[in-house]
C-alpha positions as CSV (number, residue, x, y, z in Angstrom):
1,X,-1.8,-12.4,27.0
2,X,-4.2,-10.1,27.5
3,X,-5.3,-6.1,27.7
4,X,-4.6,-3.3,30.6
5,X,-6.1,-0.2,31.2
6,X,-5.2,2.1,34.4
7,X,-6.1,5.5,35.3
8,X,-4.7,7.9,38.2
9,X,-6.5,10.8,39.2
10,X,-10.4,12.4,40.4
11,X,-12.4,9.5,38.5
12,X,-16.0,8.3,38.8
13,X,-15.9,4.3,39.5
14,X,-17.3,3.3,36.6
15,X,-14.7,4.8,34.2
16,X,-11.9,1.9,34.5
17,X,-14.5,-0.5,33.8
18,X,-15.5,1.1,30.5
19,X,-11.9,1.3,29.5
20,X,-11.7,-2.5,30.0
21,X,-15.0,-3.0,28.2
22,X,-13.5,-1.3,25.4
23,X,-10.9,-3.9,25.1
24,X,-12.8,-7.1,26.1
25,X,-11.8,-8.6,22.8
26,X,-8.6,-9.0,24.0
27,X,-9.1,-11.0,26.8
28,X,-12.2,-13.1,26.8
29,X,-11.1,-15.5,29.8
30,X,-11.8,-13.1,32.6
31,X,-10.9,-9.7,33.7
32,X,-9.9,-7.9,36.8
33,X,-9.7,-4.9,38.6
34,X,-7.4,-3.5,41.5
35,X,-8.6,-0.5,43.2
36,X,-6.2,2.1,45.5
37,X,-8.9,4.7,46.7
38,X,-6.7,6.5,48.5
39,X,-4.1,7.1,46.2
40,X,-6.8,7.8,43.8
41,X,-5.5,4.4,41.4
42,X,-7.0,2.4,39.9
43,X,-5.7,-0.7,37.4
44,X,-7.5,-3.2,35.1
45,X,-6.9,-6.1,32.8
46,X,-8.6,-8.3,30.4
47,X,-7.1,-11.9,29.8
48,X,-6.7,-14.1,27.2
49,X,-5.4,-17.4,29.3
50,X,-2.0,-19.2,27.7
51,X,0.5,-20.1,30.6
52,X,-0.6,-21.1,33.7
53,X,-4.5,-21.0,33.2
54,X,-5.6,-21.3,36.4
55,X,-2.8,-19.2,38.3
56,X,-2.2,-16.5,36.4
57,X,-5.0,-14.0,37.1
58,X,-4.4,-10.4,36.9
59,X,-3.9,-7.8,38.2
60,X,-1.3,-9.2,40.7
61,X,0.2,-8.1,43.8
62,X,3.5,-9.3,46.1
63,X,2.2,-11.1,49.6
64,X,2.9,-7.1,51.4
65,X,0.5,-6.1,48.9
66,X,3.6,-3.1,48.0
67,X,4.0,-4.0,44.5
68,X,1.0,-4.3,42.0
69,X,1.3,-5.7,38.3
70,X,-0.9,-5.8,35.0
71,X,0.8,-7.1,32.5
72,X,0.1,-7.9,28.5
73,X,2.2,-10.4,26.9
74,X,4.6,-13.8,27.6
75,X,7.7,-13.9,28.9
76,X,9.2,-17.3,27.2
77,X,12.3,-17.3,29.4
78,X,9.9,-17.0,32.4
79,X,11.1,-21.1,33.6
80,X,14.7,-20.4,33.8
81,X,14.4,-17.1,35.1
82,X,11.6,-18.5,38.0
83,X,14.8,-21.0,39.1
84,X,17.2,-18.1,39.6
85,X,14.5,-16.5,41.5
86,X,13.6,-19.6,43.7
87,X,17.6,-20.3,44.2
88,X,17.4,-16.6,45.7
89,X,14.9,-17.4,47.9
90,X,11.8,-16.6,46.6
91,X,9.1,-18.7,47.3
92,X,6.1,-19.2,44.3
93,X,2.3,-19.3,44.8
94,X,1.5,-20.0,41.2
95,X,2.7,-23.2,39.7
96,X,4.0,-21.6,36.5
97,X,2.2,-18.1,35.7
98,X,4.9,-16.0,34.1
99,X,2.6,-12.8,35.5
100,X,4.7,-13.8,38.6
101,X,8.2,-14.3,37.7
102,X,8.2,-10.8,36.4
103,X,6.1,-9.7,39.2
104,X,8.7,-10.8,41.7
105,X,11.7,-10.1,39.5
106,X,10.9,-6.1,38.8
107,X,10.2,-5.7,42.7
108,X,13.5,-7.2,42.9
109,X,15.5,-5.3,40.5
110,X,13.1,-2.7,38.7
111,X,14.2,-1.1,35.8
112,X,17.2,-4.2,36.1
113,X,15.1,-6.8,35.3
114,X,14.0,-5.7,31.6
115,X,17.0,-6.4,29.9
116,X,16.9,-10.6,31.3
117,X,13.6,-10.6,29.9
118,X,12.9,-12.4,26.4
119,X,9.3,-12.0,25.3
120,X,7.1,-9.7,24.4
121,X,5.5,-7.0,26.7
122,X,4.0,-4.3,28.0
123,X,3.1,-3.2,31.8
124,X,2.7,-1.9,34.9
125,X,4.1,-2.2,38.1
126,X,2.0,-0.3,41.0
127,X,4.7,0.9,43.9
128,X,2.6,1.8,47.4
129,X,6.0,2.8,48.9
130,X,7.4,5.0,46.3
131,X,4.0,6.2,44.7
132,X,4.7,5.7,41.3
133,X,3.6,3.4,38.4
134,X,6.9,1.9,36.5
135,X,6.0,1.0,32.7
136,X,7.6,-0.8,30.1
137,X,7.3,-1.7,26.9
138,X,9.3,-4.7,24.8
139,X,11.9,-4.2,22.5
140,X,10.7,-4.4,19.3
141,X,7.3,-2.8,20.2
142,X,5.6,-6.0,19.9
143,X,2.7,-5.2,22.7
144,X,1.3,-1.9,22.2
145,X,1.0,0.9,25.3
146,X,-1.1,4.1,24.9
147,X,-0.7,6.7,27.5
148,X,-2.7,10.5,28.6
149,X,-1.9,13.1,31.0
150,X,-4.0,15.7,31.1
151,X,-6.5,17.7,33.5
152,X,-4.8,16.1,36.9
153,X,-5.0,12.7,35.3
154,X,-2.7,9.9,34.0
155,X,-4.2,6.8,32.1
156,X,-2.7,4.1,30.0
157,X,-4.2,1.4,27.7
158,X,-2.9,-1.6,25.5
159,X,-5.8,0.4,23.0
160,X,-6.0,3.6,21.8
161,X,-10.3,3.3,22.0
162,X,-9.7,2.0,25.8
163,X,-8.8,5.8,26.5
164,X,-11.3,6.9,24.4
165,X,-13.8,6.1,26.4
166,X,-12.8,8.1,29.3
167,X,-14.9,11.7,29.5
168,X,-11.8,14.0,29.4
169,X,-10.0,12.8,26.6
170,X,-10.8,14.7,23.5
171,X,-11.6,13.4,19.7
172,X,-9.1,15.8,18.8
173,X,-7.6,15.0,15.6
174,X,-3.2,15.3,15.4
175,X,-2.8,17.0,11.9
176,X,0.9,16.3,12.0
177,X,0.3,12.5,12.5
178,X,-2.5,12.7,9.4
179,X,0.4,14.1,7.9
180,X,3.0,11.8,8.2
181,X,0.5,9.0,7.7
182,X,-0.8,9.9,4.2
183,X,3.4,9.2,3.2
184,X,4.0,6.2,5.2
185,X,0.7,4.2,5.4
186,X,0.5,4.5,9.3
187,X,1.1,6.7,12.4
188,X,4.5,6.3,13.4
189,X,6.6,7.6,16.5
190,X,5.1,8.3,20.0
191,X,2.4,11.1,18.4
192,X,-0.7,9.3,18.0
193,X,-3.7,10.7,15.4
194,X,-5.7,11.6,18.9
195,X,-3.2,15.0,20.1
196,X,-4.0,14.4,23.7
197,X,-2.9,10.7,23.6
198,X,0.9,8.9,23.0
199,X,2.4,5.8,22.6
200,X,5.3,4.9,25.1
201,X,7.9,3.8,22.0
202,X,9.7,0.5,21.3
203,X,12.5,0.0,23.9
204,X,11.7,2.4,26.3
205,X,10.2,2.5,30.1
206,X,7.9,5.3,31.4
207,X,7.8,6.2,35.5
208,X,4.5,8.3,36.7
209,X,5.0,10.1,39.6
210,X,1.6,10.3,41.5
211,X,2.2,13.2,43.9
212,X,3.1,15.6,40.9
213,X,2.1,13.9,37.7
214,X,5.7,13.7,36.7
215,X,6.8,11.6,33.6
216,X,9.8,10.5,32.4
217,X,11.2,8.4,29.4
218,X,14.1,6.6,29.4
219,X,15.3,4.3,26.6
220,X,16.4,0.8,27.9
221,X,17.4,-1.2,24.8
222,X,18.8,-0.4,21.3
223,X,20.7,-2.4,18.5
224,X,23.8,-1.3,18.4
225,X,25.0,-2.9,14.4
226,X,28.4,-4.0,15.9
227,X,30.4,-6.3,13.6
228,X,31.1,-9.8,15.2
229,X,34.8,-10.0,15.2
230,X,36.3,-13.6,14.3
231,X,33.2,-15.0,12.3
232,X,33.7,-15.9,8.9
233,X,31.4,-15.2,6.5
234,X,30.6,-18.8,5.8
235,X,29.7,-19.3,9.5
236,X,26.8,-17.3,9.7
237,X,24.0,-19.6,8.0
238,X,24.5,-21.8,10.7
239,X,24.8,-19.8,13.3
240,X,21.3,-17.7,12.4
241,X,19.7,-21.5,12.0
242,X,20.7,-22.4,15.1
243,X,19.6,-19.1,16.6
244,X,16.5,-19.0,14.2
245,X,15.2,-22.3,15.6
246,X,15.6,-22.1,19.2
247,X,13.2,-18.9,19.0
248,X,10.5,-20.5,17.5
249,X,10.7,-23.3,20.0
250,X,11.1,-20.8,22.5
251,X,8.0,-18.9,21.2
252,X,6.1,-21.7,20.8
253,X,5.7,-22.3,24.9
254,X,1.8,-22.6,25.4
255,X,-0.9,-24.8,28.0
256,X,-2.7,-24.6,24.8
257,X,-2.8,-25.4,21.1
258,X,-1.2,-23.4,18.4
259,X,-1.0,-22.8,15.1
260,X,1.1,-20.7,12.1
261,X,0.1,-18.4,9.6
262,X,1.5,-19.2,6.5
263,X,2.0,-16.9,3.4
264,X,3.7,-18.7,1.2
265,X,6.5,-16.7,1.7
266,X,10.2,-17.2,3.3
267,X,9.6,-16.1,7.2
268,X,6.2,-17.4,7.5
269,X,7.2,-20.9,6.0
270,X,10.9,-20.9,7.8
271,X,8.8,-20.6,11.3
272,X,6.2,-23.7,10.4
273,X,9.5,-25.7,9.0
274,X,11.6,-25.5,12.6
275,X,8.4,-26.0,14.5
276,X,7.2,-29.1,12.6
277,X,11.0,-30.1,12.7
278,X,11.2,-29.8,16.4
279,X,8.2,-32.4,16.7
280,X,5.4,-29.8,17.0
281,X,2.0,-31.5,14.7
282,X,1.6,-27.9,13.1
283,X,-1.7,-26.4,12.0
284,X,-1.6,-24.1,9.1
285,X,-3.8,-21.2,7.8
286,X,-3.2,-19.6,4.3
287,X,-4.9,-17.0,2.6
288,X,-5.4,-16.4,-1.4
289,X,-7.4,-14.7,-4.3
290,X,-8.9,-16.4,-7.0
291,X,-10.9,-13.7,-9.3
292,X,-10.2,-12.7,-12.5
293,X,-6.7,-10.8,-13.1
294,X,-5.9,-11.9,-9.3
295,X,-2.6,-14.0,-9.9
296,X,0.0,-11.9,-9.6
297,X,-1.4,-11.8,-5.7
298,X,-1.9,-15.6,-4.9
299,X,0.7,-17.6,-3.2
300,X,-1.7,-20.3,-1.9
301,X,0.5,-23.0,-4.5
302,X,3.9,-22.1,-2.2
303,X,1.8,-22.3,0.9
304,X,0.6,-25.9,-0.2
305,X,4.3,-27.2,-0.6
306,X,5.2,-26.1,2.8
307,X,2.2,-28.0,4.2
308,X,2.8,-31.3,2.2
309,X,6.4,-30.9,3.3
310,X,5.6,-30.5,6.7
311,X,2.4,-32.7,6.5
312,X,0.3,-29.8,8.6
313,X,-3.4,-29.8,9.1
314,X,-3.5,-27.4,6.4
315,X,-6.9,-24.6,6.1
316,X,-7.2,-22.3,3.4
317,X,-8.9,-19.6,2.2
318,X,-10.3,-17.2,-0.3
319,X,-10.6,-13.2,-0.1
320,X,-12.8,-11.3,-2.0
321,X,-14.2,-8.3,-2.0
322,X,-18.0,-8.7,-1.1
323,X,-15.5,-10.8,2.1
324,X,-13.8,-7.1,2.5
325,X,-16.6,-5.1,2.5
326,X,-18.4,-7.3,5.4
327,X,-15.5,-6.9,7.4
328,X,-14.0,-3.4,7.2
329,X,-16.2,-1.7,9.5
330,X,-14.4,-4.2,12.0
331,X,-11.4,-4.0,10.8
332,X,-11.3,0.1,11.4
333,X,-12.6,-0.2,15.0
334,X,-9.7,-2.9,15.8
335,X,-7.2,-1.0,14.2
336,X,-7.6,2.0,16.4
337,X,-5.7,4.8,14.1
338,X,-5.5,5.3,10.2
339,X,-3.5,2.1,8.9
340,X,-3.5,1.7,4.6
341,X,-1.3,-1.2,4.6
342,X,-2.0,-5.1,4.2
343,X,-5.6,-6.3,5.2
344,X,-5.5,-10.4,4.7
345,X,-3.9,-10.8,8.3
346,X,-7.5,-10.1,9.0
347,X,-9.0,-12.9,7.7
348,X,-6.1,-15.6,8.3
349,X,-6.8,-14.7,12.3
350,X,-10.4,-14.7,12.5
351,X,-10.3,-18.1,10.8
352,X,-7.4,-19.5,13.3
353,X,-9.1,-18.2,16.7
354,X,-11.8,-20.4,15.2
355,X,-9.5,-23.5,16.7
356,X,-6.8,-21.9,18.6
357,X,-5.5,-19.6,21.1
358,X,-2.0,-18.9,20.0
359,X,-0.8,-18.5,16.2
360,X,3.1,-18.2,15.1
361,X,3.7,-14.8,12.0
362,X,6.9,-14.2,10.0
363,X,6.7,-10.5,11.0
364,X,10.4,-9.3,11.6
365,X,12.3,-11.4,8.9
366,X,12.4,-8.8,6.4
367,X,13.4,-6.3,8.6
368,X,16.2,-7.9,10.2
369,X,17.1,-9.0,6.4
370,X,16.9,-6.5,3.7
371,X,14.5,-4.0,4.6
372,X,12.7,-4.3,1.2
373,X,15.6,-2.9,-0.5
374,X,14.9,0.3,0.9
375,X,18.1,1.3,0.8
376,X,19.7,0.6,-2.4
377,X,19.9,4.4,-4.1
378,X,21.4,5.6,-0.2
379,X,24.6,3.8,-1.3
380,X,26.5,5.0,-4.2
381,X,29.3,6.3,-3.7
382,X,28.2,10.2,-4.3
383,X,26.0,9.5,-0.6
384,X,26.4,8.7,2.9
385,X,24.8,9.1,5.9
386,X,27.3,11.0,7.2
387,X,27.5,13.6,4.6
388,X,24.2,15.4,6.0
389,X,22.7,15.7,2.4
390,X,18.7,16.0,3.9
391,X,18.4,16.7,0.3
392,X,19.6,13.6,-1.2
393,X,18.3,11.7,1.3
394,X,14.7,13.2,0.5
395,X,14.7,12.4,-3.1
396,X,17.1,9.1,-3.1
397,X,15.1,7.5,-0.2
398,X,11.5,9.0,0.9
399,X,10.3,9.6,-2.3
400,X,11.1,6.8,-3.9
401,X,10.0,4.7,-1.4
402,X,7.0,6.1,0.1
403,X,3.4,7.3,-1.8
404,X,2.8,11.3,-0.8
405,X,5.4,13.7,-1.0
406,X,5.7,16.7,1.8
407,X,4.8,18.8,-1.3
408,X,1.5,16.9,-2.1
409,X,0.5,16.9,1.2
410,X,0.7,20.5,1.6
411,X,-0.9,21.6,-1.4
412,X,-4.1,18.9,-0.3
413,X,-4.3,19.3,3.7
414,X,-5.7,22.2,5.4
415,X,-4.1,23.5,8.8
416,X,-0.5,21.8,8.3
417,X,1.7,24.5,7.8
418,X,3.7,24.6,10.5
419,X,4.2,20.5,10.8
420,X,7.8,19.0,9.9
421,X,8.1,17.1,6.5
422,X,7.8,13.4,7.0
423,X,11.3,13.1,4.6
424,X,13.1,15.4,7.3
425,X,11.1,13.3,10.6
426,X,13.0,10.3,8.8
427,X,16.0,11.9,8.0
428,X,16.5,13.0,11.8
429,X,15.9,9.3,12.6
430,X,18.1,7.9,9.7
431,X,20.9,10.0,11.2
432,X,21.0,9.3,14.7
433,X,21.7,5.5,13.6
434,X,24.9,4.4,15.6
435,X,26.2,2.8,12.3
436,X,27.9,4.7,9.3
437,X,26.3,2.0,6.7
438,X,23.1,2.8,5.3
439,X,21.6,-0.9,5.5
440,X,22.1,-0.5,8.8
441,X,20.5,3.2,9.0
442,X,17.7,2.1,7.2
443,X,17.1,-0.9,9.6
444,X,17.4,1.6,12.6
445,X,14.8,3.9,11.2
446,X,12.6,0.9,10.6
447,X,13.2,-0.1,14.0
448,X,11.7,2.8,14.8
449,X,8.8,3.4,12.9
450,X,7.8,0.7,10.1
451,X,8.2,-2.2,12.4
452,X,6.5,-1.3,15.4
453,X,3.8,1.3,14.2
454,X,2.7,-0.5,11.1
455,X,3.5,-4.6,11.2
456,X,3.3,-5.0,14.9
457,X,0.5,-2.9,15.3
458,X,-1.6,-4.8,12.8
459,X,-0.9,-7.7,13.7
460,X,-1.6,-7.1,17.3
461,X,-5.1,-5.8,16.8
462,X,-6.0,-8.1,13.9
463,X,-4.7,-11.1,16.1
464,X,-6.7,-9.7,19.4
465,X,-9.8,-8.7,17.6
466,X,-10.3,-12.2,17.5
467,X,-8.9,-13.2,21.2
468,X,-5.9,-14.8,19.4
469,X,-2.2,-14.1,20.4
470,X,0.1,-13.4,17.4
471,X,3.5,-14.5,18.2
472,X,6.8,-13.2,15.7
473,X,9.3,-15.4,16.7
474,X,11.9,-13.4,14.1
475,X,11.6,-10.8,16.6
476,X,13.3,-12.9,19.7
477,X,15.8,-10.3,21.0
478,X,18.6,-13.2,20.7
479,X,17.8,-13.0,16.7
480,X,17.6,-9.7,16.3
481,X,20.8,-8.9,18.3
482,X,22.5,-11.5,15.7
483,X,21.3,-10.3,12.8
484,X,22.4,-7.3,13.3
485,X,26.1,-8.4,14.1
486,X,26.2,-9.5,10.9
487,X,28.3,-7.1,8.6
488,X,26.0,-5.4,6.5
489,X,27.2,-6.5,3.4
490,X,26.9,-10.1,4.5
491,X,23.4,-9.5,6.2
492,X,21.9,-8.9,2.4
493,X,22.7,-8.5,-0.9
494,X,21.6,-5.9,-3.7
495,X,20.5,-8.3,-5.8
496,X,19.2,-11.0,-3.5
497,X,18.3,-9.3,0.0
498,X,17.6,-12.5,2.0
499,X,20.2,-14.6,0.5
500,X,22.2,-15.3,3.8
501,X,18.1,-16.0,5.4
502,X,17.9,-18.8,2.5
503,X,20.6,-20.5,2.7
504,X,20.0,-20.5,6.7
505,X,16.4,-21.9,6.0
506,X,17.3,-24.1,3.4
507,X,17.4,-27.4,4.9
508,X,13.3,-26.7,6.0
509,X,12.0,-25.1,3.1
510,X,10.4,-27.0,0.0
511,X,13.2,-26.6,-3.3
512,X,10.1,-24.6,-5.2
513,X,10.1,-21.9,-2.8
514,X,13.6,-21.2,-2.2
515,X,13.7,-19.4,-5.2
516,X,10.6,-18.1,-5.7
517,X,9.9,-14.0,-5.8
518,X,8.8,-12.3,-3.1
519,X,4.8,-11.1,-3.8
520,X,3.9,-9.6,-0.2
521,X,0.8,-9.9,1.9
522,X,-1.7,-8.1,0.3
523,X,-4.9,-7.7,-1.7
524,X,-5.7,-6.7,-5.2
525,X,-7.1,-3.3,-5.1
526,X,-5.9,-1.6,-7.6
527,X,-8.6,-4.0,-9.3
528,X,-10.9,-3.9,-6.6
529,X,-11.3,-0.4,-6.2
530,X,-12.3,-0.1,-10.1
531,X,-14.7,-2.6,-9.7
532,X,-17.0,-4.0,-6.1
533,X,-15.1,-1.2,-4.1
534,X,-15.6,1.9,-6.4
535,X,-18.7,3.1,-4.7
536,X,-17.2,3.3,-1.3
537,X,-14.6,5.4,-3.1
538,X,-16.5,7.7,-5.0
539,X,-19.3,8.1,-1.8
540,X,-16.0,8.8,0.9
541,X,-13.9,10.8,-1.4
542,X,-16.4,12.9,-2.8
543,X,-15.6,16.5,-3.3
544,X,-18.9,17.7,-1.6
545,X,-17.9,15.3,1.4
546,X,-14.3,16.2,1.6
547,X,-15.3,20.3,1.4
548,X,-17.3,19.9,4.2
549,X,-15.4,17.9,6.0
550,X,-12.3,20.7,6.3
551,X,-9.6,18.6,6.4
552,X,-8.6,17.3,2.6
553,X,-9.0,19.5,-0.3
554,X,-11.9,18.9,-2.2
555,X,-9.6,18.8,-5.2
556,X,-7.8,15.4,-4.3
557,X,-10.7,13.7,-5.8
558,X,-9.7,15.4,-9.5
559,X,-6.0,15.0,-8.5
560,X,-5.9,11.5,-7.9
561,X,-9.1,9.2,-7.5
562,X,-10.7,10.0,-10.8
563,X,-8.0,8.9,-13.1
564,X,-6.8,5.8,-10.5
565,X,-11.1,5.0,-11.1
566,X,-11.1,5.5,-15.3
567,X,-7.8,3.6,-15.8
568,X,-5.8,6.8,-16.8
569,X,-3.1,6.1,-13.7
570,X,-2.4,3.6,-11.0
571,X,-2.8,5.7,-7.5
572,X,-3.8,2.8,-5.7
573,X,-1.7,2.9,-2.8
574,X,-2.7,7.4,-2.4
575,X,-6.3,6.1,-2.7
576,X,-6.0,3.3,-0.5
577,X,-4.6,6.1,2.4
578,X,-7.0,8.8,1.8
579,X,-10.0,5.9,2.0
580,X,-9.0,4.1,5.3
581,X,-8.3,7.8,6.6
582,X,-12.1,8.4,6.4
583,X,-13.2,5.6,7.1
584,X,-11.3,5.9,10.7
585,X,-13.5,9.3,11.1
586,X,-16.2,8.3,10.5
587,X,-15.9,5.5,13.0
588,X,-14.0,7.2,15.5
589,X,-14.9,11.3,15.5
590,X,-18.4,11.0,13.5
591,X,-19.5,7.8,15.4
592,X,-21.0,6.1,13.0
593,X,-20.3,3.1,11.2
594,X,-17.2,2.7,8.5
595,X,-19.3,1.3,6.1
596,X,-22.6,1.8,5.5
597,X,-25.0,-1.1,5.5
């Protein structure tokens, strides 16, 4: 695990090792640097040592010195695919780095080789002969991969602030990705909120040309939500069990110690069950609130019968909002763009890296199981996806189920008139879903945004902030391919959306929390921000600040934050999004601090 950073093009020598300064966090072991002066490359990586601590320093190169690799991640079926590879002749010069199994196997096979790998990742592979870099990025988008090409020069990054800190590349805000973000929470698709700068999506592999500064995209996995044939509907708890726990042991594959983060909830607790069950001593980390009103938020009693059940080394701990405010500032400069979605992954990290290197997440379960629900008014019988109703779709779906509609937007952002509605950017997606049932289009168009922009991304730069590497076992490619075999109707239920996930889990879950409700991860703000957080509010949202500013009417605070702050209406989650929004400019374009001292 660790961080990359590459750049192509007229560059002074100091510039690659400010990109990988930006992203030291991420790899604290060591860092290295690879240099092609000729070819005017040059590639750098920052590591965070897991497998193979002695032998697997980056970046790496085959003995003819043709092929050169940096590379974030773990491959977890590196072993078995190292003994095809030696049976083929290949002959190892690390003991068991999986840096070089997927060194050796891409200059074997290139593009070939990504769909044997089961991990998580995201490279790239240096070819002298051909002059090109080859990039790739995991299925799921679990490792993140930020990519420029402008002025003459191509540069990539596991961090958005990594290219940041290179002189050409402009602090120029995207108003289309503000756009979509105020609805969703966070910057989805290959856009980033910088308009010179783009992520390489989930599933797909990139190939720079260096004679030309040619790019091209390719997509190189996709579900495809093809029924099993012959399996009965009373087979498939077992068979997702089965599946379910040879990913975490799979995942849990480490030189050092690890540890879980646990919720309280289904996924999180299903992960430490098979990993204590498979005769791993398991640490534990939970998270809770205990101030007035707070309640309805805490799971830390469901967490605690997991532990006992499992006997864990068990750590938890409290959130509050003095905690919040000492933290935010840090939170905005890991999390690279706008994000106004759950914060306590923050805190569970920072206090894990404390004792380990490696910590196990639920992240995946409840998109390869239910979706939230999301889909529940798509499927009456009046609507399908087929039927092309962008209409329907807008009002049954997106604003139901997300927090600014296109029309609020509009009538509150300067400078967005000619950007596409976020309900039509989703309908496009929802469409091209290779299934005719809407669980299933839902779950695509999750696939493609939710999932990899908001959960994964979080969790990524909350885990790395803290030199810790966040595995999501759910997210094995063997699972997900499963899951989605399942028929849809089988897969989850209207009135129980993870029932076929329960009864799968059963047999390692405490009785108490098999039935419990599902609360989510997150933090009480409606309360907070009427109480310790309301200055922040008031100071960033201001009218005075948001007119000068140019960007958000100076009406929004009328519109929306004074009645959330006197009680009159619950806008949390509109406030929540407009707050974290400036509190990302400030850190990133004004260059000053979040939050104020």
């Amino acid at each position: 695990m660790c961080g990359i950073v590459g750049i192509h093009g007229p560059q002074e020598e100091a510039w690659i090792g400010a990109m990988n300064e930006a992203i030291r966090h991420r790899g604290p072991d060591g860092e290295g640097v690879w240099r092609d002066r000729d070819a005017l490359l040059a590639l750098g990586m920052r590591r965070l040592a897991i497998i193979d601590i002695p032998g697997g320093r980056q970046p790496m190169a085959t003995a003819d010195g043709r092929f050169v690799l940096v590379f974030n991640g773990e491959i977890y079926n590196a072993p078995a695919l190292r003994q095809k590879l030696e049976e083929r002749g290949e002959r190892f010069a690390t003991d068991h780095s999986d840096t070089e199994v997927l060194l050796r196997l891409l200059a074997r096979e290139g593009a070939a080789a990504l769909p044997k790998l089961n991990g998580m990742f995201a490279f790239a592979l240096y070819d002298r002969a051909e002059g090109r870099l080859f990039c790739a990025r995991d299925r799921l988008g679990i490792k993140p991969f930020y990519w420029t090409n402008q002025e003459g020069r191509f540069a990539f990054a596991s961090e958005l602030k990594a290219l940041l800190a290179l002189p050409f590349v402009a602090k120029t805000l995207c108003k289309e990705s503000l756009f979509h973000f105020l609805s969703l929470m966070y910057v989805p698709g290959e856009r980033t909120i910088i308009d010179s700068v783009e992520r390489l999506p989930a599933g797909h592999h990139l190939t720079y040309r260096l004679a030309d500064g040619h790019v091209a995209i390719e997509r190189w996995w996709a579900p495809s939500f093809t029924p099993a044939p012959d399996v009965a509907a009373e087979e498939w708890p077992a068979l997702v069990r089965k599946k379910l726990a040879a990913a975490v042991r799979r995942w849990s594959m480490s030189d050092v110690p690890i540890a879980c983060s646990l919720s309280g909830g289904l996924d999180s607790s299903s992960v430490v069950g098979f990993l204590a069950e498979s005769g791993v001593k398991v640490r534990t980390y939970s998270l809770g609130f205990t101030g007035e009103g707070e309640a309805a938020w805490n799971e830390l009693p469901l967490a605690r019968e997991v532990a006992r059940r499992w006997r864990t080394d068990h750590h938890e701990l409290v959130l509050d909002p003095e905690t919040l405010l000492e933290d935010l500032d840090a939170m905005v400069w890991a999390l690279d763009e706008p994000y106004a979605g759950g914060l306590p992954s923050w805190s569970v990290f920072k206090t894990m890296a404390r004792d380990v290197k490696v910590g196990l997440t639920g992240t995946g379960g409840d998109e390869l199981f239910g979706n939230y629900g999301k889909w529940r008014a798509l499927e009456p019988g009046l609507f399908r996806r087929r039927t092309r109703d962008a209409a329907a779709f807008r009002t049954r779906f997106f604003e139901r189920v997300y927090y600014f509609s296109d029309a609020d937007k509009r009538a509150l952002l300067e400078g967005v008139d000619k950007v596409e509605d976020t309900a039509a950017m989703l309908w496009r997606l929802y469409r091209s879903a290779p299934s005719d049932e809407p669980r299933d289009a839902v779950a695509w168009t999750d696939l493609a945004t939710q999932l990899p922009e908001e959960f994964l991304m979080m969790t990524d730069r909350f885990s790395m902030a803290h030199g810790l590497e966040a595995r999501t076992p759910f997210l094995d490619h063997e699972l997900v391919e499963l899951a989605y075999s399942i028929p849809a109707s089988l897969r989850t239920r209207r009135g129980d959306l993870k029932h076929l996930l329960r009864k799968a889990v059963a047999p390692v879950l405490p009785r108490p929390l098999l039935n419990a409700p599902k609360k989510g991860f997150v933090i009480p703000l409606k309360l907070w921000f009427r109480g310790r957080l309301r200055p922040l509010v008031e100071r960033l949202l201001a009218p005075e600040r948001l007119a000068r500013q140019g960007i958000v009417r100076p009406e929004f605070y009328a519109r929306w934050v004074r009645p959330h702050l006197e009680g009159t209406a619950d806008h949390t989650n509109k406030v929540f999004a407009a707050l974290m929004f400036q509190l990302w400019h400030r850190r990133f374009i004004e260059g000053v601090p979040a939050v104020d001292a």
